[in-house]
VEXMI-670814 format. One record per residue (C-alpha): residue in one letter; x, y, z. Coordinates in steps of 0.05 Angstrom, whole numbers, padded with zeros to 5 digits, always signed. Layout:
BEGIN
AXYZ;...
% end
This chain:
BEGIN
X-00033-00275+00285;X-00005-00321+00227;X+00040-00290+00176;X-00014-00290+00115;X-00062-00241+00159;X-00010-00202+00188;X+00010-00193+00107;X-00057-00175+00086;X-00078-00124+00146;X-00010-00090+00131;X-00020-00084+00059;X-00097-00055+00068;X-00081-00014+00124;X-00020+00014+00087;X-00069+00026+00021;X-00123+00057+00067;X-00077+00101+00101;X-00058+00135+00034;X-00128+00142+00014;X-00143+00173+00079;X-00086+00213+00067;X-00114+00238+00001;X-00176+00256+00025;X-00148+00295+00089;X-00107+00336+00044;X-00151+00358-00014;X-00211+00371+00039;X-00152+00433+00073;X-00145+00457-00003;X-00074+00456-00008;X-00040+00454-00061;X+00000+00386-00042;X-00017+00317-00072;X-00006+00252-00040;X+00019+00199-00081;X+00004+00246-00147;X+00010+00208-00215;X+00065+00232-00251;X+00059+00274-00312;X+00030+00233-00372;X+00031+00170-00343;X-00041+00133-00330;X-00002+00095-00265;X+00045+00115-00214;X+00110+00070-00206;X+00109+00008-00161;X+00140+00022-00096;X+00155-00036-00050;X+00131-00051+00027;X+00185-00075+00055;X+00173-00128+00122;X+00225-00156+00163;X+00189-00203+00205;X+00210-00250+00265;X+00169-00312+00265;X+00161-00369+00303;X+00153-00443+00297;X+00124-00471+00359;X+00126-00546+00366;X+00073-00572+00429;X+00046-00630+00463;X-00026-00615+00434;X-00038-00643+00375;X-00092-00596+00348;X-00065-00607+00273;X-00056-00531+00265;X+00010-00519+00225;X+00027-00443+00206;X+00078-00400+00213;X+00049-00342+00274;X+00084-00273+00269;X+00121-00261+00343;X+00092-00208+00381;X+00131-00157+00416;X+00108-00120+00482;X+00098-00056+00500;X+00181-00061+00529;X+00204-00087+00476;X+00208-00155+00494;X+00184-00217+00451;X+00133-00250+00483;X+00134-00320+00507;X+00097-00380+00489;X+00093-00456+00523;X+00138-00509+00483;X+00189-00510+00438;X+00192-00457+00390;X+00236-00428+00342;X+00243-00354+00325;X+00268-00342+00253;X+00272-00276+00209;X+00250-00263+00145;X+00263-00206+00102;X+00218-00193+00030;X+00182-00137-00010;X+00120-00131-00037;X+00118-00082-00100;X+00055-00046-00091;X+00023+00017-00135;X-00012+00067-00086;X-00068+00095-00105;X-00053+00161-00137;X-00087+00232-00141;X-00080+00281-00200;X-00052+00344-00189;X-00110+00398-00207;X-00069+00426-00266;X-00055+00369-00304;X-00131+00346-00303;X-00149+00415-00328;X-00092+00409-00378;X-00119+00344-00403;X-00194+00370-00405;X-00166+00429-00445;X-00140+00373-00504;X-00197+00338-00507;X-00239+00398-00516;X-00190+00415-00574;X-00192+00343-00609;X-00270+00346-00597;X-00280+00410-00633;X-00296+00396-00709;X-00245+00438-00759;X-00274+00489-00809;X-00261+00480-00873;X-00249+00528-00915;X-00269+00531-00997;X-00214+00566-01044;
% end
């Protein structure tokens, strides 16, 4: 798998997970929140996905004009798997800041309901 998918599957399945998450949670009525949106924000904070990745750099006979940079596998044991060729196994380290998709806790949408049915109900004047 090159280093772009393996990226991209992480992220969704990461994003999907916590959705899934979500759902599992409110459906067993609990009063826990996954990822809840802080008080009076509209967002929650980034958090970042952290990867630390060993990836190779395989250099063949074939000519197939493929260049890329593959994400090693590792086996069931542990052990990296090996490939024909020359190849060279690197690391890299980076974060991806990332806002998860948040849930709001059950009181603070009926708090916020509550104020807008106050600032949507007219004043009465009153005549001296």
């Amino acid at each position: 798998m090159d280093l772009k998918e393996f990226i991209t599957l992480s992220l969704t399945q990461i994003v999907q997970g916590v959705a899934n998450a979500q759902e599992d949670v409110r459906s067993l009525g609990a009063n826990a929140y996954v990822t809840p949106i802080s008080s009076g924000s509209v967002l929650n904070r980034p958090e970042s996905i952290h990867f630390d990745i060993a990836v190779t750099a395989l250099e063949t006979t074939e000519k197939s004009g493929k260049a890329g940079v593959q994400v090693m596998g590792v086996g069931a044991g542990g052990q990296l798997s090996q490939t024909d060729g020359t190849e060279t196994v690197s690391r890299i380290q980076f974060s991806v800041p990332i806002v998860f998709p948040g849930e709001e806790p059950a009181e603070e949408l009926k708090a916020r309901a509550d104020r807008r049915a106050r600032a949507n109900t007219p004043r009465q004047s009153s005549d001296f």
